[in-house]
C-alpha positions as CSV (number, residue, x, y, z in Angstrom):
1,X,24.2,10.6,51.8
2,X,25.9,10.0,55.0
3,X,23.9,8.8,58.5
4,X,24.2,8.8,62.3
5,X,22.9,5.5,63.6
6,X,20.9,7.9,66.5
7,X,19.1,9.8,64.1
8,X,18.5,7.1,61.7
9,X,16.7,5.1,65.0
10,X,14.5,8.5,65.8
11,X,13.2,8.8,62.5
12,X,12.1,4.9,62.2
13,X,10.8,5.6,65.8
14,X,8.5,8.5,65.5
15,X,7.1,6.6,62.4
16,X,6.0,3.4,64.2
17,X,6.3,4.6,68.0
18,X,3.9,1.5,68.7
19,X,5.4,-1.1,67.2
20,X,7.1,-3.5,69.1
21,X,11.0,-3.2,68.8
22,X,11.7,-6.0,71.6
23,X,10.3,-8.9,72.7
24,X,12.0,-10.7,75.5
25,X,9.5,-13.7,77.2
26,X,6.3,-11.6,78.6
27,X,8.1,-8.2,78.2
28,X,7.6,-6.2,75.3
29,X,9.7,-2.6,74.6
30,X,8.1,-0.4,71.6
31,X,9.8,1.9,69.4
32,X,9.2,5.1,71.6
33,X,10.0,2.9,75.1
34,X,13.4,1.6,74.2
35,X,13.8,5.4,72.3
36,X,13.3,6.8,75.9
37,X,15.1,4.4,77.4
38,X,18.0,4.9,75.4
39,X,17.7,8.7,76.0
40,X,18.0,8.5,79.4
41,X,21.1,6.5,79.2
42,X,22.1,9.2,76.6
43,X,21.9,11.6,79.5
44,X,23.3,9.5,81.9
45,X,26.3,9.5,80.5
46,X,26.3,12.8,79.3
47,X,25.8,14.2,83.2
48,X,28.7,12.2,83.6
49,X,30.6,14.3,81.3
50,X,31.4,12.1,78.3
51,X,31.2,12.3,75.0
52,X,32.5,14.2,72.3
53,X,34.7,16.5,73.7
54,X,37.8,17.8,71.4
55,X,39.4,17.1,68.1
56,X,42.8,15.6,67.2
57,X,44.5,14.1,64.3
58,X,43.6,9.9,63.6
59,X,43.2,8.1,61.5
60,X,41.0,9.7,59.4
61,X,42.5,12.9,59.2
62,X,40.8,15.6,61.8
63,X,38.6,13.9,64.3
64,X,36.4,14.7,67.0
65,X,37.8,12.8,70.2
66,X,34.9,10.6,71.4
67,X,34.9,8.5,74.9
68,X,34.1,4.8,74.7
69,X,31.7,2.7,76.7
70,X,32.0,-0.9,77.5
71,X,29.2,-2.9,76.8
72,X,29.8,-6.0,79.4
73,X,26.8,-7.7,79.5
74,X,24.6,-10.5,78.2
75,X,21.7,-10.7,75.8
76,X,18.9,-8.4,76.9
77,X,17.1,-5.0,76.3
78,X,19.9,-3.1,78.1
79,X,22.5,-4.3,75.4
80,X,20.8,-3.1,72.8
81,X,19.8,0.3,75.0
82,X,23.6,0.8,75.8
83,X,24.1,0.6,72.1
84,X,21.9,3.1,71.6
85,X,22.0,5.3,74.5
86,X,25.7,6.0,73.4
87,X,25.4,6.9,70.4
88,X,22.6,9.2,71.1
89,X,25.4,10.9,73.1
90,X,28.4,10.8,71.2
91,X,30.2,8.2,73.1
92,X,31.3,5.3,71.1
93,X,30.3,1.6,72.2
94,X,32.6,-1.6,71.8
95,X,32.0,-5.1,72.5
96,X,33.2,-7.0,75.6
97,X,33.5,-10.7,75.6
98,X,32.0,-12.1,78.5
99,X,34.3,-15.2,78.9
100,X,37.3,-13.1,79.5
101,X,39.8,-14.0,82.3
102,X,41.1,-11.0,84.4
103,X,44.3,-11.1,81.8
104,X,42.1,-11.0,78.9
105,X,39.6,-8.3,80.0
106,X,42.1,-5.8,81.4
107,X,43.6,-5.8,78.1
108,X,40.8,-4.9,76.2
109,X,39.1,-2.0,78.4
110,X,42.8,-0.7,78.6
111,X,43.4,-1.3,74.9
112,X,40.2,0.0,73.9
113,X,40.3,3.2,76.0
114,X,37.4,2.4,77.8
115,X,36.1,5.5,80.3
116,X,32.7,4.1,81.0
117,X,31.3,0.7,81.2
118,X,27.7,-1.2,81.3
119,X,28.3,-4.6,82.9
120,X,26.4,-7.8,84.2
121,X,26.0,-8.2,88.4
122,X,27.3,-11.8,87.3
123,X,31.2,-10.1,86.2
124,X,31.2,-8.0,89.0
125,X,34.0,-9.9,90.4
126,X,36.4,-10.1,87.2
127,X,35.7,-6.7,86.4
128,X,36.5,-5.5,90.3
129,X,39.8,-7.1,90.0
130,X,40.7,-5.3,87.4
131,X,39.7,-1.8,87.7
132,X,42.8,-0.8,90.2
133,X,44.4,-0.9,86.8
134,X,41.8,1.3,84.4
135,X,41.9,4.9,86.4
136,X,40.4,6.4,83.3
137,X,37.5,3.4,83.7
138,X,35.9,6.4,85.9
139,X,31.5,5.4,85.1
140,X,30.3,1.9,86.2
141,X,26.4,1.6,85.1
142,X,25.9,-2.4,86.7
143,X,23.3,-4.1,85.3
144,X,21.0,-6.8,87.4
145,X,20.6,-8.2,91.2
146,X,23.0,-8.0,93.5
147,X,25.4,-5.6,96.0
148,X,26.5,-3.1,93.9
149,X,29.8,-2.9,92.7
150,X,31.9,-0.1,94.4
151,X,31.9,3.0,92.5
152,X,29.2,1.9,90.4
153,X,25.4,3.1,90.1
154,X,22.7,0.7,89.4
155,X,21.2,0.9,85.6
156,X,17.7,0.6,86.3
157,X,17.9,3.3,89.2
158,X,19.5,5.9,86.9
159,X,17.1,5.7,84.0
160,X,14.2,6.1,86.0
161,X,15.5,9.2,87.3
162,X,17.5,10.7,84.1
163,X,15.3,13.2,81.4
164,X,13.8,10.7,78.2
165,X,14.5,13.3,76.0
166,X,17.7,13.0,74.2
167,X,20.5,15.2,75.0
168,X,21.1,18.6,73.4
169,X,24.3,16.9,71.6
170,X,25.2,18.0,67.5
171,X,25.6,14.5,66.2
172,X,27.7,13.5,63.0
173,X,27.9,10.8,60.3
174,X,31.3,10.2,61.7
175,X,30.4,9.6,65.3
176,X,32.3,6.2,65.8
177,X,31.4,2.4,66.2
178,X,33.9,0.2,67.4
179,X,33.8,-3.6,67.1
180,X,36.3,-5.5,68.6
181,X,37.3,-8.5,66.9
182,X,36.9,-12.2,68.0
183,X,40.4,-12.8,69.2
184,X,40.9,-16.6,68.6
185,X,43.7,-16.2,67.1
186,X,45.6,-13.5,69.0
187,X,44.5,-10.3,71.3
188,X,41.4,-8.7,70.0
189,X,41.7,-5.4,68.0
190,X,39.2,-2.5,68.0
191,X,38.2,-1.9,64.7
192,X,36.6,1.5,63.8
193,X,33.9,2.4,62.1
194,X,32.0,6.0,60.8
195,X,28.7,5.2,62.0
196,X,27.4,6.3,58.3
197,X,29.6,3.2,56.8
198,X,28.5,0.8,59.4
199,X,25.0,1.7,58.6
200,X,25.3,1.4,54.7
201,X,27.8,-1.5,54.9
202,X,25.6,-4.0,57.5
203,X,23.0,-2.0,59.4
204,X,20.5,-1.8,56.6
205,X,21.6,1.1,54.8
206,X,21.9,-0.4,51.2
207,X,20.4,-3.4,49.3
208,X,23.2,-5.8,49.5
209,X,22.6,-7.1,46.2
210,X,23.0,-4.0,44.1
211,X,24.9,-1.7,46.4
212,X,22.1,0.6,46.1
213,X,22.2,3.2,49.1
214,X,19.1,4.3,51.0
215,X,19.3,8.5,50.0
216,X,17.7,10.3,52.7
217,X,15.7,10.1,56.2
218,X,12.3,9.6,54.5
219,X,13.1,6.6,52.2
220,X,14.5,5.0,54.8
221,X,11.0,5.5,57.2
222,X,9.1,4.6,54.3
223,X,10.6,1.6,54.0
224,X,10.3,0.6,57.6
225,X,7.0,1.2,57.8
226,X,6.1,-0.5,55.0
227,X,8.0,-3.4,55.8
228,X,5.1,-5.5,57.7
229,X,7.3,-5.3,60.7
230,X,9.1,-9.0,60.8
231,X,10.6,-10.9,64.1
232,X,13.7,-11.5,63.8
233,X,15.4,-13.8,66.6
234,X,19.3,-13.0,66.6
235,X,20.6,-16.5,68.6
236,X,24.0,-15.6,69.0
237,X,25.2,-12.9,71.6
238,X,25.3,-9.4,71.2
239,X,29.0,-8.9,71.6
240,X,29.3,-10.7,68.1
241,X,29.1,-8.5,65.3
242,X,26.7,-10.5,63.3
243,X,24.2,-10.3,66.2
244,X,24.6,-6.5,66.7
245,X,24.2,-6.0,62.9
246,X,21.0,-8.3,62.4
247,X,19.4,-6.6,65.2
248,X,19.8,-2.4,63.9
249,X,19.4,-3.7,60.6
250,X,16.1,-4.9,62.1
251,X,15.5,-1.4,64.0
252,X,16.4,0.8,61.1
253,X,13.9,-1.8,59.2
254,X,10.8,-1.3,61.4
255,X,11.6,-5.4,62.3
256,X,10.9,-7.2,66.4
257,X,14.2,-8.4,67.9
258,X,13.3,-11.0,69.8
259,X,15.9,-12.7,72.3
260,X,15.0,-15.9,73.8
261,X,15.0,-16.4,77.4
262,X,18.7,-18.2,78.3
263,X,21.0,-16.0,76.8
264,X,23.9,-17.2,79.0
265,X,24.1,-20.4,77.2
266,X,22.3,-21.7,73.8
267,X,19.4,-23.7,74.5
268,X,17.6,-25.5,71.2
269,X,14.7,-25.8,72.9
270,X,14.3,-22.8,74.2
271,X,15.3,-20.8,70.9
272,X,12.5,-23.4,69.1
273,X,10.0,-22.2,71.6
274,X,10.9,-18.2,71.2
275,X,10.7,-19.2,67.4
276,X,7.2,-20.9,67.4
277,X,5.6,-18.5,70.6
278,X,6.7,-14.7,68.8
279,X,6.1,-16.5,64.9
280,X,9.8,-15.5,64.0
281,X,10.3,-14.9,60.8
282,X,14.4,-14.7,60.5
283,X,16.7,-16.7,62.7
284,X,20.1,-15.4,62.9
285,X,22.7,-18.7,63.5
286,X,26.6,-19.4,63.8
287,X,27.6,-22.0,61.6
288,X,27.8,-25.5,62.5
289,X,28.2,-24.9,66.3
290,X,24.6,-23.3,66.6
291,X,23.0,-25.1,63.3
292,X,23.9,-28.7,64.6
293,X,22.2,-28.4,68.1
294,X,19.3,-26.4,66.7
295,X,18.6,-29.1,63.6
296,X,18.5,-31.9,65.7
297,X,16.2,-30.3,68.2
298,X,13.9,-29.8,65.5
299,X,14.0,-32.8,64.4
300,X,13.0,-34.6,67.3
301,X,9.7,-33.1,65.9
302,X,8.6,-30.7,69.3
303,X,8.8,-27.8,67.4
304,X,6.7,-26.3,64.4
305,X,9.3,-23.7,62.9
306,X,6.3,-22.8,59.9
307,X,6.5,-19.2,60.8
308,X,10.4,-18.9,59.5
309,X,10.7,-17.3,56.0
310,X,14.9,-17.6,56.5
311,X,17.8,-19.3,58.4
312,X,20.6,-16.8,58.1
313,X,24.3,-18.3,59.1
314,X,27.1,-15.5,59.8
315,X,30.5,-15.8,61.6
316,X,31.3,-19.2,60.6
317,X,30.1,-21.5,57.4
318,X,27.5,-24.2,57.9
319,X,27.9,-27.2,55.9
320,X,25.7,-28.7,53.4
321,X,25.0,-32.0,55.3
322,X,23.3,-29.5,57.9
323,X,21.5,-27.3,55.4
324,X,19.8,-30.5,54.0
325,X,18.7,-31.7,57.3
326,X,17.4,-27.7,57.8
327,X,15.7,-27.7,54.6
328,X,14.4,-31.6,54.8
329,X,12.4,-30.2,57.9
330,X,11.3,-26.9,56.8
331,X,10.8,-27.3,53.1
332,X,9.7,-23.4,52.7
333,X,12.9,-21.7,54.2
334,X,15.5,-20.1,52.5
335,X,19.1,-20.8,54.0
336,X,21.4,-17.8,53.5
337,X,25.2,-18.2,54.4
338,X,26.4,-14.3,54.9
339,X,30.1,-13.5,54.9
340,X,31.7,-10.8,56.4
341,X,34.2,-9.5,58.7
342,X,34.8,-6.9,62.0
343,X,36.8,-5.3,59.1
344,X,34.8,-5.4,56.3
345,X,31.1,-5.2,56.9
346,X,29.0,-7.8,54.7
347,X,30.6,-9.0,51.4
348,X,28.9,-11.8,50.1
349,X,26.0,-14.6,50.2
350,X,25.1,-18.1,48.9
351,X,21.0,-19.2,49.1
352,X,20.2,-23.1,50.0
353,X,16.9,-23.8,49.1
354,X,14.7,-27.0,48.9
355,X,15.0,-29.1,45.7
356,X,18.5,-27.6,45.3
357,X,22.4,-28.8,46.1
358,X,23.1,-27.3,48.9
359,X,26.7,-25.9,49.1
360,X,29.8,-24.8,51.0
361,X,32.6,-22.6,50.0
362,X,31.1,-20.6,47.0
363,X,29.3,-17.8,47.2
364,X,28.0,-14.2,45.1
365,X,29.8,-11.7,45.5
366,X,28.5,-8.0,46.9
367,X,28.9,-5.2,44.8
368,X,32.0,-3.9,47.3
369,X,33.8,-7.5,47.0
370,X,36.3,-8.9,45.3
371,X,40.0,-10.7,45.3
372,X,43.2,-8.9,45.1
373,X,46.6,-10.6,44.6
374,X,49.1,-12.2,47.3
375,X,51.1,-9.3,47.3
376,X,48.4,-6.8,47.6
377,X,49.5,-5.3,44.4
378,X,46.6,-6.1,41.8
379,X,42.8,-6.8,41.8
380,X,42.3,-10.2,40.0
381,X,40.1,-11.1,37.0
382,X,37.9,-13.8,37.2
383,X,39.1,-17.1,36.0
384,X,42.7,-15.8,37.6
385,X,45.3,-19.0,38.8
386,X,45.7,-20.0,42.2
387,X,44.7,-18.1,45.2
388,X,44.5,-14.6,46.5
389,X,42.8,-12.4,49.3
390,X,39.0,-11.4,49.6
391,X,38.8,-7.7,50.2
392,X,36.4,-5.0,50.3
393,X,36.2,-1.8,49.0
394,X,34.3,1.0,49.4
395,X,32.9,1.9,52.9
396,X,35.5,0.1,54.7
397,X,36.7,0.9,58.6
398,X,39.3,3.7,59.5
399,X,41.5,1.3,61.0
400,X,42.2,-0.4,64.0
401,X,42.2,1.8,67.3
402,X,45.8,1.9,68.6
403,X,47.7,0.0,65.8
404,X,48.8,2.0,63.2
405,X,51.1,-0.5,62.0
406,X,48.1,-3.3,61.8
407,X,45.9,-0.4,60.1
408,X,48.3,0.1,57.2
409,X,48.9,-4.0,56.7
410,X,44.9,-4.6,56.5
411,X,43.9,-1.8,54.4
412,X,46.5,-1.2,51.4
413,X,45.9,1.2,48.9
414,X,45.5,-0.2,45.1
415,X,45.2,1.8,41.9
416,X,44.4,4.2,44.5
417,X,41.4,2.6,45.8
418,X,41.5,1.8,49.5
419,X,40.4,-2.1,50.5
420,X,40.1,-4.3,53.4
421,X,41.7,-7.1,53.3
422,X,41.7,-9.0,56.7
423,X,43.4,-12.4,56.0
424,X,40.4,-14.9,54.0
425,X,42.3,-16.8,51.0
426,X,39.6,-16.8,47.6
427,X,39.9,-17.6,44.1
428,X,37.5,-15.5,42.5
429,X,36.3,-17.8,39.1
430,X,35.2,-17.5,37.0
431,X,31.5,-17.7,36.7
432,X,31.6,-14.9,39.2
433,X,31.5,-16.5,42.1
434,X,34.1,-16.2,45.1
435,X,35.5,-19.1,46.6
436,X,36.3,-18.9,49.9
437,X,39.4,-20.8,51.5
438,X,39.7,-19.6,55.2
439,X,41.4,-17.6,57.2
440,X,44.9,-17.4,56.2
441,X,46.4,-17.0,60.3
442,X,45.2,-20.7,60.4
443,X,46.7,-22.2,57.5
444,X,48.6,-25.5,57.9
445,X,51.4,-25.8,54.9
446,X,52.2,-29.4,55.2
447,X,54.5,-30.5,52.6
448,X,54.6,-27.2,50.6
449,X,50.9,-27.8,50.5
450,X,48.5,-24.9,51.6
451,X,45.6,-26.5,53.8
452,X,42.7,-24.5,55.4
453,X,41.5,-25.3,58.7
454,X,38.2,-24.8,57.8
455,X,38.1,-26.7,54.7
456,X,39.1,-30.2,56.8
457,X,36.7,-29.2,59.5
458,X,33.8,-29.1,56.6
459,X,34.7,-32.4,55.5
460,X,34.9,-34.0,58.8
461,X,31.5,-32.4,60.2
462,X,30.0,-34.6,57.3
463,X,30.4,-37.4,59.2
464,X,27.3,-38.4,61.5
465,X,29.0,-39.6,64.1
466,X,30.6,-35.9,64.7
467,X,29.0,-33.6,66.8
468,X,31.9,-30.6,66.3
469,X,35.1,-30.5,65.3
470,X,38.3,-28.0,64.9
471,X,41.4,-28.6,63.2
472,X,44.9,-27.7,64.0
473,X,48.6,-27.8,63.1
474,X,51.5,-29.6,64.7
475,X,55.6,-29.6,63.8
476,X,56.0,-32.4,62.0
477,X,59.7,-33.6,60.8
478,X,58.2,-35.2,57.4
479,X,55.7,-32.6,56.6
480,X,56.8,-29.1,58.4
481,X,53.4,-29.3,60.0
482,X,50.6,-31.9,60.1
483,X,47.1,-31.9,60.2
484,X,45.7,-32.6,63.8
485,X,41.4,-32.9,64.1
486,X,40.0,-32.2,67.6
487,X,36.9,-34.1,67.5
488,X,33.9,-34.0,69.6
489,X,31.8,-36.7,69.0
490,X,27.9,-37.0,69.3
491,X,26.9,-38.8,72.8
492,X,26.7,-42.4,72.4
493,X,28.8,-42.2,69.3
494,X,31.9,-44.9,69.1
495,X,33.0,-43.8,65.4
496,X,37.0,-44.7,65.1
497,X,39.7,-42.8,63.0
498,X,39.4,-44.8,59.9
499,X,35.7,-44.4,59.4
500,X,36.7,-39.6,60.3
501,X,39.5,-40.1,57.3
502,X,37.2,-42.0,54.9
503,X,34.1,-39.9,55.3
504,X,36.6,-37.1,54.8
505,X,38.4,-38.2,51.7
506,X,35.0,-38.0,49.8
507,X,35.4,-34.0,50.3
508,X,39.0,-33.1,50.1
509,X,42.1,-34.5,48.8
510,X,44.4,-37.3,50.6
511,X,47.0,-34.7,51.6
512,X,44.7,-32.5,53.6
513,X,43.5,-35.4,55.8
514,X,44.1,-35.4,59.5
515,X,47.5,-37.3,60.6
516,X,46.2,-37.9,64.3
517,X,42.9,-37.4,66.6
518,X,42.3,-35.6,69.7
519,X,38.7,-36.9,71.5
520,X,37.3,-34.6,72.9
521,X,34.2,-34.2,75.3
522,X,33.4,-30.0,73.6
523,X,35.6,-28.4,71.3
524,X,36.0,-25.1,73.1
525,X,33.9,-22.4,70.9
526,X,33.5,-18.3,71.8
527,X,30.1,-17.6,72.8
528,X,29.4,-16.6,69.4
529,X,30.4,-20.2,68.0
530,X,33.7,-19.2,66.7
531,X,36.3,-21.6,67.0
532,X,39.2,-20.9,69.5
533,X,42.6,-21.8,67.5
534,X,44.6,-21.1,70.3
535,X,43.1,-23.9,72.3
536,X,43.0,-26.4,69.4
537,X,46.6,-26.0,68.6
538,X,47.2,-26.2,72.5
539,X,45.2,-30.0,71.9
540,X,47.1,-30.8,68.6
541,X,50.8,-30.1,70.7
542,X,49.8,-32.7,73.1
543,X,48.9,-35.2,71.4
C-alpha cells in the first residue's frame, strides 16, 4: 500500500495528540500543536495560491505539477513545520544549504524551481541579493528577529492568523519530496521522490531488516503508540537527508525529536547536555567529523550519556578507533553505521557493540541492496572478482529534477528491473556482506591503481594525533595522480609525516599512502560533516 507523508503524520497525531513531538530547551510542541502549526502553514501557502495545480508529462509518466518551497533555515521547530506544512498542501519541500554564497544559492532556488521560500532573518542578506534574479521566487515566509525582508511576511505573524485546520487539498501517494544532494563534488541535484517511497524507503515505512512494508493506516498507529515514545536527538542539520529522515521516521513512530540549543554550529557539550537533560535515547551522528568532537567530550567524564540505547552514524563512515572509544564509555550502546544515499534511501547497516571488533567498510545488506557490474550490465553473485557499484532497487527516486540525461546514467534498467546506482564502488562477498569502497567521483588512480579517498582518510584518522582529515588527488608525472592528505591535527599535537604514513600502512597497502601533507588548522566540512572535495583538491594543487 502506497502513503502520503501528510496523512501518515495525522493518523500518528490524532492517536497520541499529547505526546510530545518536539523538545527544543524549555519549549515543548505536542503531536496536535506542531499538527496545527503545520496546518496553518498548509494554508498559508495555499492562500498564496500554490500547490498542486496542473498535470504534465515527467518523469514518471503523467504527473501532477506541484510548486516547491525552499526550506532556508536552521535547526528548529519551523524546519520540521515547513516540512510538514507543505506537504499538507501539495507543495513540495527541498533542502537549502545554509553556507551558500550568492553563486551557489541562486543556482539552486533557480535550479530547483523554487516559487516559495522559508528562510532565517540571519540570510536575509544573501538571499536579498539574489532574488532580482528568481521572479518566480514570488512567497517569502522569514523566519526570526529582525527588519523584514522586502516582499516577505513574518512566519510567526502568519500562523497565528491562518485556519489550523488543514486545507481542503486531495492529497496523493505521489505528492513529491525533493532532496537536494550534498554538492561537494559538483552543483547540487534535486533528487525526486513519491512521498510513498520516501516513506517506505527511510521514513519508517518498512522494517529495514526484512523489507517488510507497514500495510495500512492502522498498523502503522498501532505501532506508534505502542512504541513507548523514544527521544531521539538528530545532531546534524535538517537540510541533510539523514537528519530529515531520522526525525519523520521518529514522527511516523510516535518518537520526541529533540534539537539541542546551538544549531548554528555543533557544540559537544551542549549536544551532551540535550542528551542527559531530555534522557535521549538515539543520537543521530555524521561520521568522524561529529563522533570525534562528541567522544572526547564525553570522555572528559561531564556527561552521563546512560539514557542512550543507540549511536546511529549516516552520511559519512566512522571509524573503529572512534567506535571503541564510544563503546569503552558507554558499555550498553549499540553503534549502528547506516548507509544510504539522496538517491537511494537506506541500503545497509553494520552494529558495533561492546566485547566485539568494531569495524569499517563491511556492512549487511538491505533487502533492496545489492552490486551490479562496471558496465551496468549484470547484478553480481556473491564471491564475484574485483569491484562493482552498490545499487538499489525497488522504491528508488524518479530522477533528478531538470537532468534527464543525469536521470538516465543513475538509474539504468537491468533484466528489466530499475536500480539506483549513484557512484559507491562495493564488492559484494561472499559471506553476504557488501564492502563498501567510496564514492567513485573521488577516486585517485595512481599508477593504474584504483584508491578511494575514503579508505586513506579511515586509515589516517587512526592516528591520535589527527583530529580530521581529507584526502585528495594531484597530477603526478610518475603516477598520473598522487595521493595528497589534508590534515588537521588535534591542538597541541606536533605528529610529523613519518609517524601519518606508518600509522597508516597498518590499514592499507604501501601504494595508497599519501605522497605529501597539507597542515591544516580545519578541514573544511558541510554543515552536515561531509567532506568538501572541491576544497581539498584546491589544497592538494598547492601544495
Amino acid at each position: 500500500m502506497d502513503f502520503n507523508l501528510a496523512d501518515v503524520y495525522e493518523a500518528v497525531a490524532e492517536a497520541i495528540p499529547d505526546n510530545d513531538a518536539i523538545i527544543w530547551g524549555d519549549r515543548h510542541w505536542t503531536y496536535r500543536q506542531l499538527d496545527e502549526r503545520a496546518n496553518a502553514l498548509a494554508n498559508v501557502l495555499h492562500g498564496a495560491g500554490h500547490g498542486a495545480r496542473s498535470t504534465r508529462e515527467g518523469l514518471g509518466g503523467h504527473e501532477t505539477h506541484q510548486d516547491h518551497l525552499a526550506v532556508y533555515l536552521y535547526n528548529g521547530n519551523e524546519y520540521l513545520e515547513s516540512m510538514l506544512g507543505a506537504f499538507k498542501a501539495r507543495v513540495a519541500p527541498f533542502n537549502v544549504n545554509y553556507r551558500y554564497v550568492e553563486e551557489e544559492l541562486l543556482y539552486l532556488l533557480d535550479n530547483c524551481q523554487a516559487n516559495a521560500i522559508v528562510f532565517d532573518s540571519r540570510f536575509s542578506d544573501t538571499l536579498a541579493a539574489v532574488l532580482p534574479k528568481l521572479p518566480q521566487l514570488r512567497t517569502l515566509i522569514q523566519v526570526g528577529d529582525g527588519p523584514l525582508l522586502e516582499g516577505a511576511v513574518a512566519y510567526e505573524d502568519v500562523l497565528s492568523t491562518a485556519s489550523t485546520l488543514a486545507p481542503s487539498v486531495e492529497r496523493s501517494p505521489d505528492d513529491l519530496y525533493i532532496l537536494c544532494t550534498g554538492g561537494t563534488t559538483g552543483m547540487p541535484k534535486g533528487v525526486l521522490w513519491r512521498q510513498a517511497d520516501i516513506f517506505m524507503g527511510s521514513m519508517g515505512g518498512r522494517d529495514l531488516s526484512t523489507g517488510t512494508e507497514k500495510a495500512s493506516l492502522e498498523e502503522i498507529v498501532d505501532a506508534a503508540k505502542n512504541s513507548g515514545g523514544a527521544k531521539v536527538l538528530p545532531a546534524p542539520p535538517f537540510m541533510h537527508g539523514a537528519a530529515q529522515w531520522v526525525a519523520f521516521s521518529g514522527f511516523n513512530g510516535g518518537s520526541s525529536i529533540v534539537i539541542q540549543d546551538d544549531v548554528v554550529r555543533l557544540d559537544p557539550a551542549d549536544v551532551w547536555r540535550a542528551v542527559d537533560c531530555e534522557g535521549v535515547n538515539v543520537l543521530l551522528i555524521v561520521g568522524d567529523a561529529f563522533g570525534r568532537p562528541l567522544v572526547e567530550e564525553l570522555e572528559r567524564g561531564d556527561h552521563d550519556g546512560s539514557s542512550l540505547l543507540a549511536i546511529v552514524s549516516g552520511g559519512a563512515p566512522l571509524n573503529s578507533t572512534l567506535k571503541d572509544r564510544f563503546l569503552a564509555a558507554l558499555p550498553s550502546v549499540m553503534i549502528l553505521d547506516a548507509v544510504g544515499a539522496s538517491e537511494t534511501g537506506s541500503q545497509m547497516s553494520h552494529v558495533s557493540a561492546a566485547g566485539a571488533k568494531s569495524s569499517t567498510g563491511r556492512f549487511t545488506p538491505g533487502p533492496s541492496a545489492t552490486v551490479v557490474s562496471a558496465d551496468l550490465s549484470t547484478v553480481l553473485e556473491p564471491g564475484h572478482e574485483g569491484d562493482g557499484w552498490l545499487a538499489q532497487k525497488g522504491r528508488v527516486p524518479l530522477g533528478y529534477l531538470g537532468d534527464a540525461d543525469k536521470t538516465e546514467r543513475t538509474f539504468p534498467v537491468i533484466d528489466g528491473t530499475r536500480y539506483a546506482v549513484p557512484g559507491d564502488r562495493a564488492r559484494l562477498t561472499a559471506e553476504g556482506e557488501i564492502e563498501l569502497f567510496g564514492r567513485d567521483s573521488v577516486t585517485i588512480n595512481s599508477g593504474g591503481e584504483k584508491i578511494f579517498a575514503e579508505e586513506v582518510e579511515q586509515a589516517l584518522a587512526h592516528h591520535p594525533d589527527v583530529f580530521d582529515v581529507v584526502v585528495a588527488g594531484r597530477p603526478s608525472e610518475k603516477w598520473g595522480n598522487e595521493v595528497i592528505a589534508i590534515v588537521q591535527l588535534r591542538d597541541g599535537a606536533t605528529a610529523d609525516e613519518q609517524s601519518l604514513r606508518d600509522e597508516a600502512a597498518t590499514h592499507v597497502a604501501r601504494y595508497k599512502l599519501p605522497k605529501a601533507f597539507v597542515f591544516v588548522d580545519s578541514v573544511m566540512r558541510s554543515p552536515a560533516g561531509k567532506a568538501d572535495y572541491r576544497w581539498a583538491k584546491e589544497q592538494a594543487l598547492n601544495v
